[in-house]
C-alpha positions in Angstrom: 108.0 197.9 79.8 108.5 196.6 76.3 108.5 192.6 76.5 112.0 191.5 76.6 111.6 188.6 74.0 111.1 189.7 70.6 114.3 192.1 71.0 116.2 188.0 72.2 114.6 186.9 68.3 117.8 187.2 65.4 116.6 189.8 62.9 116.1 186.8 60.1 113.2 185.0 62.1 109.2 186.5 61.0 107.8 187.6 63.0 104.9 185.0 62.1 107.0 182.2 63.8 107.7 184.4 67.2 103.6 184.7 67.3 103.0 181.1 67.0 105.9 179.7 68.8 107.3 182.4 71.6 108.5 179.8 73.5 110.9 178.0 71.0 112.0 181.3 69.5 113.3 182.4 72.9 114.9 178.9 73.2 116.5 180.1 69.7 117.4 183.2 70.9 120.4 181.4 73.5 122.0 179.9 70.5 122.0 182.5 68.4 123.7 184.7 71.0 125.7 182.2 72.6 126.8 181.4 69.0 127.7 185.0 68.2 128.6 186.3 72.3 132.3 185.9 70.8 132.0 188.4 68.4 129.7 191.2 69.7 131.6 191.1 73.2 130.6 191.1 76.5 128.0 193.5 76.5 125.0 190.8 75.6 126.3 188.7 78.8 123.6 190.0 80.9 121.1 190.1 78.2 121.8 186.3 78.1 122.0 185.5 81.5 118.4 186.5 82.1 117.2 185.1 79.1 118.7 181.6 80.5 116.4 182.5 84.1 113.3 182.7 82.0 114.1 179.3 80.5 114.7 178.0 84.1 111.3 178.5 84.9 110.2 175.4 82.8 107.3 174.5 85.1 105.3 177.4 83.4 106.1 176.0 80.2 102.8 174.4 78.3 103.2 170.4 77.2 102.6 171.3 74.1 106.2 174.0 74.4 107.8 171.4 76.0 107.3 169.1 72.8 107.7 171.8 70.3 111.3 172.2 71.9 112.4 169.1 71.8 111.2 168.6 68.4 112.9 171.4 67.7 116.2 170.2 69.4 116.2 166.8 68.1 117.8 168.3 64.8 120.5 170.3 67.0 121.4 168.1 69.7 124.7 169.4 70.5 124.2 173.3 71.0 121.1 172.3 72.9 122.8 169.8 75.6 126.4 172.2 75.6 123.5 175.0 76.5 122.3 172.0 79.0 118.9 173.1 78.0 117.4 169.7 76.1 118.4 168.2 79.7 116.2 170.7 81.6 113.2 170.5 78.6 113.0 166.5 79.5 113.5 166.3 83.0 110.7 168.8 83.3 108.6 166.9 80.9 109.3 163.5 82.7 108.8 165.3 86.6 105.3 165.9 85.0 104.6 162.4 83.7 105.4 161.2 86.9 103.4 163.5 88.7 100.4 163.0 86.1 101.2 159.3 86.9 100.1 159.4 90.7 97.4 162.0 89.7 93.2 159.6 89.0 92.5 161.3 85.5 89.6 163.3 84.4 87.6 162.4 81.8 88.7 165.6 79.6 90.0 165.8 76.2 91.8 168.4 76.7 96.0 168.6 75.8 98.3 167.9 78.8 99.3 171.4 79.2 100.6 172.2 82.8 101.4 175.3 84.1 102.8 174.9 87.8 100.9 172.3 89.6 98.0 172.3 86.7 97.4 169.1 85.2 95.3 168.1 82.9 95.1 165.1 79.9 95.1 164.2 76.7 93.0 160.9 75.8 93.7 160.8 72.1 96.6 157.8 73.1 93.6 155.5 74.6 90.1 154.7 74.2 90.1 152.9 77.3 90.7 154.2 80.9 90.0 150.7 82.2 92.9 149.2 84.4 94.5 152.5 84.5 95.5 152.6 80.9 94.4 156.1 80.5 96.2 157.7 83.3 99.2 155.5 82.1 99.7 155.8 78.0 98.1 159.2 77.1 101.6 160.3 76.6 102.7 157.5 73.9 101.6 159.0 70.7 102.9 162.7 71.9 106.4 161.4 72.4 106.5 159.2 69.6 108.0 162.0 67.7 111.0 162.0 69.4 113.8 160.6 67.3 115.6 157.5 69.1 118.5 159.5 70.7 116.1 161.6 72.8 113.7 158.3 73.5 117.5 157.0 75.1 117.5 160.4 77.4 113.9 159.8 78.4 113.7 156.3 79.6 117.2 157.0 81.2 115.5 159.9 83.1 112.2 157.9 83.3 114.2 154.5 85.0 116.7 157.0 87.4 113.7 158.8 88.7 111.9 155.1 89.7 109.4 155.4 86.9 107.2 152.2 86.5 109.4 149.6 84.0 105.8 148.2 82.7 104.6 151.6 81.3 108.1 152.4 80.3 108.5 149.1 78.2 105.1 149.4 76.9 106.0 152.9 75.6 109.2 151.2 73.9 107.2 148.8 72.5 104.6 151.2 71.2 107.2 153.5 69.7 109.1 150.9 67.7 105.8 149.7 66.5 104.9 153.5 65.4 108.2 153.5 63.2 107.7 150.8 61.5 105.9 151.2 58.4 107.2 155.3 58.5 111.2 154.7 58.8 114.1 154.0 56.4 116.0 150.6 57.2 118.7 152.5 58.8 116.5 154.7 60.9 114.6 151.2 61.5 117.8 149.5 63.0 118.4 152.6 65.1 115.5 152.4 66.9 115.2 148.7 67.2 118.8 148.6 68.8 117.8 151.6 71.3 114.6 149.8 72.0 115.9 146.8 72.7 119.5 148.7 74.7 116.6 150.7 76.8 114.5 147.0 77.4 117.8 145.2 78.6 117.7 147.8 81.5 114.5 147.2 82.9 113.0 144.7 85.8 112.8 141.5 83.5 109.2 140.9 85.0 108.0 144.0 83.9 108.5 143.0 79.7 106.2 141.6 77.9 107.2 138.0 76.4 104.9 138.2 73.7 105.5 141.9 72.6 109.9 141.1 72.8 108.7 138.1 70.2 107.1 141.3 68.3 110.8 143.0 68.2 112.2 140.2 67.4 110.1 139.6 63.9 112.0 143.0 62.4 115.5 141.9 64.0 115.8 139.2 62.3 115.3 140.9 58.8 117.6 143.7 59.4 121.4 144.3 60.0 121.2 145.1 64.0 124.5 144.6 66.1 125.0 141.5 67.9 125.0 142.7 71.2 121.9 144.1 70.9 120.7 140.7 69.1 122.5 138.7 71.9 120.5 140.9 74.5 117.1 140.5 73.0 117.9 136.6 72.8 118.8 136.3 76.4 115.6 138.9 77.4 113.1 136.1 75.6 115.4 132.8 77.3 114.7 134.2 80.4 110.9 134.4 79.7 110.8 131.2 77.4 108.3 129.3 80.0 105.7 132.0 79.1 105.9 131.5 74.8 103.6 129.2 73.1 104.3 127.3 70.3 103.8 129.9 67.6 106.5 132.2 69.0 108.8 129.5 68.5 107.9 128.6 64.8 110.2 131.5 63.3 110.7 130.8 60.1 114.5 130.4 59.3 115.9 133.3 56.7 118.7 132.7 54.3 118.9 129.0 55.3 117.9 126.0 53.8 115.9 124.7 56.8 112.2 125.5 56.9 112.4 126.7 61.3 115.1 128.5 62.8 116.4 126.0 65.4 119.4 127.7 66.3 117.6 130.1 67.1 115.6 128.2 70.1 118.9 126.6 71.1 120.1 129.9 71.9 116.7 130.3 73.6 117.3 127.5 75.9 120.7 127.7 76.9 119.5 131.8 77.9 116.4 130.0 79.6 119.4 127.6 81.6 122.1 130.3 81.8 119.9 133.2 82.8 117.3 131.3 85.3 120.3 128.9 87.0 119.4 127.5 89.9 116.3 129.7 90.3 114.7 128.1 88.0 111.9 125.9 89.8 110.4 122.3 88.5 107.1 124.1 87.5 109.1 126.2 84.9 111.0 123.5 84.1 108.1 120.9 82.5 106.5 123.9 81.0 109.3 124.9 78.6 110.0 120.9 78.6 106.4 120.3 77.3 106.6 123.4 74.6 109.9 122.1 73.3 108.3 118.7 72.8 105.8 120.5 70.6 108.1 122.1 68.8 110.5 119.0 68.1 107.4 117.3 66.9 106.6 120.4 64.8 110.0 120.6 63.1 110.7 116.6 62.9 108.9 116.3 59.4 111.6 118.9 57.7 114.0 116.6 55.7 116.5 119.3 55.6 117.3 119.3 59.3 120.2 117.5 60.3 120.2 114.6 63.1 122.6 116.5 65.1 120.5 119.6 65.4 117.6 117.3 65.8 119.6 115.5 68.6 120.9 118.8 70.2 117.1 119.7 71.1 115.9 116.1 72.6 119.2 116.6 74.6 119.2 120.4 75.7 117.0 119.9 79.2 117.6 118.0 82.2 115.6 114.7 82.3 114.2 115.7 85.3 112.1 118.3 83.2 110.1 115.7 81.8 107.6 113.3 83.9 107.0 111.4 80.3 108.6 111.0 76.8 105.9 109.7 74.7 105.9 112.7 73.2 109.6 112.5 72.3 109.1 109.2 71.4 106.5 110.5 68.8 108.7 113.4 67.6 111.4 110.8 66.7 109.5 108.8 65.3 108.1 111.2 62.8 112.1 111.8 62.0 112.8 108.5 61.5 110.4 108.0 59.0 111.3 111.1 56.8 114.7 110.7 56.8 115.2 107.1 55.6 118.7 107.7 54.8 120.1 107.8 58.6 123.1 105.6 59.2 123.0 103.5 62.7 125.3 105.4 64.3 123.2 108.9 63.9 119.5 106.6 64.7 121.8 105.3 67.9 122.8 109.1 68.5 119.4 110.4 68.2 118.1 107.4 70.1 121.1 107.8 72.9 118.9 110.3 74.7 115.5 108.4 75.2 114.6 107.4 79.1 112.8 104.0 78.3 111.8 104.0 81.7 109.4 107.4 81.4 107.8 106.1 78.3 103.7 104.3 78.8 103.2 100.2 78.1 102.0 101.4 75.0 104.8 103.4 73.9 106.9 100.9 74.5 105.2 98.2 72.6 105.1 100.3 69.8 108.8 100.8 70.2 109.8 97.0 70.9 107.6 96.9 67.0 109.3 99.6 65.4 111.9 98.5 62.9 112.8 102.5 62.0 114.3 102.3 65.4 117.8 100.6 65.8 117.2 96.6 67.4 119.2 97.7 70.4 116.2 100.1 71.3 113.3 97.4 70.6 115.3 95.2 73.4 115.7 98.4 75.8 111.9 98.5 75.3 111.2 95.0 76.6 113.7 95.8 79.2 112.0 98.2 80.6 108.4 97.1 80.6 109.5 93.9 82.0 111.4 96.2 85.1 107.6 97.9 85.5 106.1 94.9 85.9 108.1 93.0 87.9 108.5 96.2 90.3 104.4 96.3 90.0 104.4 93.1 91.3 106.1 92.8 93.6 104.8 95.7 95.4 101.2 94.1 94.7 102.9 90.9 97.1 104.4 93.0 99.7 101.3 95.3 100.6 99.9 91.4 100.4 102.2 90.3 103.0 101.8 93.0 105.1 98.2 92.8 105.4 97.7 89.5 106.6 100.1 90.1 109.4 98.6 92.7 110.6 94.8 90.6 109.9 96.3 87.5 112.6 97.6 90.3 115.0 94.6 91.9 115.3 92.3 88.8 114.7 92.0 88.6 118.8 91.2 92.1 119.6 87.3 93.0 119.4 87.6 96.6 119.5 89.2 96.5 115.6 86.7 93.8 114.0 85.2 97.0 111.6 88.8 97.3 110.6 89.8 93.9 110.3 86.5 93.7 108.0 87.0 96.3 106.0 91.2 95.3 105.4 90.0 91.7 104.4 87.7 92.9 101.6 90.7 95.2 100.5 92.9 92.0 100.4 90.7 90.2 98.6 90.8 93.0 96.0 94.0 93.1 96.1 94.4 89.5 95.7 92.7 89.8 92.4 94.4 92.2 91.1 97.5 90.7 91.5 96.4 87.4 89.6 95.2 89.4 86.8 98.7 91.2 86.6 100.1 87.6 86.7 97.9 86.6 83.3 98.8 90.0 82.1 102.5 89.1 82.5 102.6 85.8 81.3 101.0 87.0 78.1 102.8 89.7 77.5 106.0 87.1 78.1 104.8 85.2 75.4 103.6 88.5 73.0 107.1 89.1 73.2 108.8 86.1 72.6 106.8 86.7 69.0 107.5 90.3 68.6 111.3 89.8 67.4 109.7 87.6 63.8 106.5 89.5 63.9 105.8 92.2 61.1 105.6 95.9 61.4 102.6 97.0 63.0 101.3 100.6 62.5 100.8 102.5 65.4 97.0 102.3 67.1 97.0 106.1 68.7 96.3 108.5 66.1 97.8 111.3 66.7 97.4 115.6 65.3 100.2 115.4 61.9 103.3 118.3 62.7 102.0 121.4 60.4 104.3 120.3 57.7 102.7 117.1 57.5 99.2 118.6 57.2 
């Protein structure tokens, strides 16, 4: 019997193309007679009909048919879905990815054609199969063809059939890379949006911080939408404990300061918003400690205004930070380069410091610093005089306590090791707490000279912010 399929080609195809491509031709064929069924009548219904069966039976189709249809569709996406046949070309294509998925590779170099339950692999994507990154990616490069309305389709059939969100946000990843250097700016800011639209619906824990700071590099010099900006904003908050300082120091396009601190404000209200009251203390100091960083890192511009400067010291909980030297550095550094402060915005950027979390010798530098406004010198004191005191008079108390239990004790002869061994810790402790009382006493009269004394420079050297160096 004559085969049925070159007699389903239109007469204006060559018959070169139906040689190298019989699949795709036949997938031709339905349009061109569903396009035309309304003028030649009913008697093709049949002939269509079983040409529609043989494209049923996908699972005999090669990989490499599979991709040349959706390639093929890509440029006709409407007749192919009213048809409902660009739906059955990709969930065949992802029912095979997810069998290859579950399926130890070969080491063959062959393509990924399948025919029924035959399986085979390209490595091309990888040069690795270490930690299953063979069996995982050797798809990426195929499928990077696709143009960003079928990559939508994919991952939508990828996520509803319980497809792993870590390869299905690394393929994201990889295929906005791919178009980058190869797209126009519009066709650039249509795959970034579905990128980042496809991203917002996976596990967050499955996304990569560092690669959604990667996205973020290209969004910020093109005209994206701002829900999909607002959604890659909120995806990176939620990870912010995971950045490093060099993720953070985006420089700050179109304005006339040097980093883009809105930019981490939003950041760290997505971090508070997003995480709530799952957020745990260990998170916490971690993003507390990198946002120390970067206020010391951005402190030096002159163009940065005290209320942005003030809006990060202020933006996390005290409880997020076991010390504020480090703040206390950071406004330091701003106090210097912007000379021109009045008191009431050194008192507002001041307003936020926790004298009691900062070391003895942050706190003389402080009670020294005349950038600072008085009112924060005399906090200073304050404060170290509170420590010691409290120091103190713990030292006397465990004193106390001690030689009561020493008398009570003294008559029993089954506890003379102990009562030893307690007496030489008193007498330690005895002299420790005499040196803390010369300690005091000097310190009382150091600081009764302070208030007339002249500026002295600080003794801890400390690494300069980058724009200092």
């Amino acid at each position: 019997m004559e085969d049925p399929i070159p007699l389903l080609i239109p007469r204006y195809m060559p018959t070169r193309m139906l040689e190298d491509k019989p699949r795709v031709w036949l997938v031709s064929a339905v349009e061109s007679m569903e396009m035309n069924i309304s003028v030649s009548g009913a008697g093709n219904c049949n002939l269509l009909q079983k040409t529609k069966d043989s494209i049923d039976e996908l699972s005999f189709w090669t990989w490499s048919d599979l991709l040349v249809a959706l390639k093929h569709y890509q440029d006709s996406p409407r007749t192919a879905t009213s048809s409902g046949i660009l739906e059955k070309c990709l969930d065949s294509l992802v029912g095979r990815l997810a069998m290859a998925s579950e399926v130890t590779p070969c080491a063959s170099t062959s393509s990924p054609d399948s025919s029924g339950l035959r399986i085979s692999f390209n490595t091309r994507s990888t040069q690795s199969s270490k930690n299953g990154l063979f069996r995982a990616t050797w798809w990426f490069e195929d499928l990077s063809a696709l143009n960003p309305n079928l990559i939508e389709m994919l991952v939508k059939s990828m996520v509803s059939r319980g497809y792993n969100h870590v390869i299905v946000s690394g393929f994201l990843f990889y295929y906005q890379k791919s178009k980058f250097y190869t797209a126009s700016s519009d066709e650039k800011r249509e795959v970034l949006e579905i990128v980042i639209d496809m991203l917002y619906t996976l596990d967050p824990s499955s996304i990569s911080c560092k690669s959604l700071f990667g996205v973020l590099r290209p969004v910020l010099r093109s005209n994206i939408s701002k829900s999909c900006r607002n959604k890659l904003e909120s995806m990176i908050g939620s990870q912010l404990d995971q950045a490093t300082i060099d993720n953070l120091l985006i420089p700050s396009y179109g304005r006339s300061y040097l980093y883009d601190v809105n930019l981490v404000l939003r950041f760290l209200k997505a971090f508070l918003r997003d995480g709530g009251s799952e957020l745990s203390l260990i998170q916490m100091k971690k993003v507390a400690s990198l946002i120390d960083l970067y206020i010391t890192e951005v402190a030096p511009d002159r163009c940065l205004k005290s209320s942005k400067f003030s809006a990060l010291v202020m933006v996390l909980p005290d409880s997020s930070r076991d010390s504020w030297d480090e703040l206390y550095h950071a406004m330091d550094i701003y106090l210097e380069v912007h000379t021109g402060l009045s008191e009431v915005e050194k008192m507002e950027i001041c307003g936020g410091l926790n004298y009691k979390k900062l070391s003895s010798e942050a706190c003389m530098h402080l009670s020294q610093n005349t950038k600072f406004p008085s009112t924060s010198a005399v906090q200073a004191l304050i404060s170290q005089q509170w420590k010691l005191k409290n120091l103190l008079e713990g030292m006397h108390n465990a004193k106390h306590y001690t030689d009561f239990t020493a008398k009570e004790d003294r008559g029993r002869e089954q506890v003379v090791v102990y009562n030893e061994k307690l007496r030489a810790q008193l007498q330690g402790m005895q002299w420790r707490v005499m040196e803390l009382e010369k300690l005091c006493k000097k310190m009382q009269t150091q600081m009764a000279k302070i208030m007339k004394a002249k500026v002295l420079t600080h003794s801890n050297a400390r690494p300069l912010p980058r724009l200092c160096s």
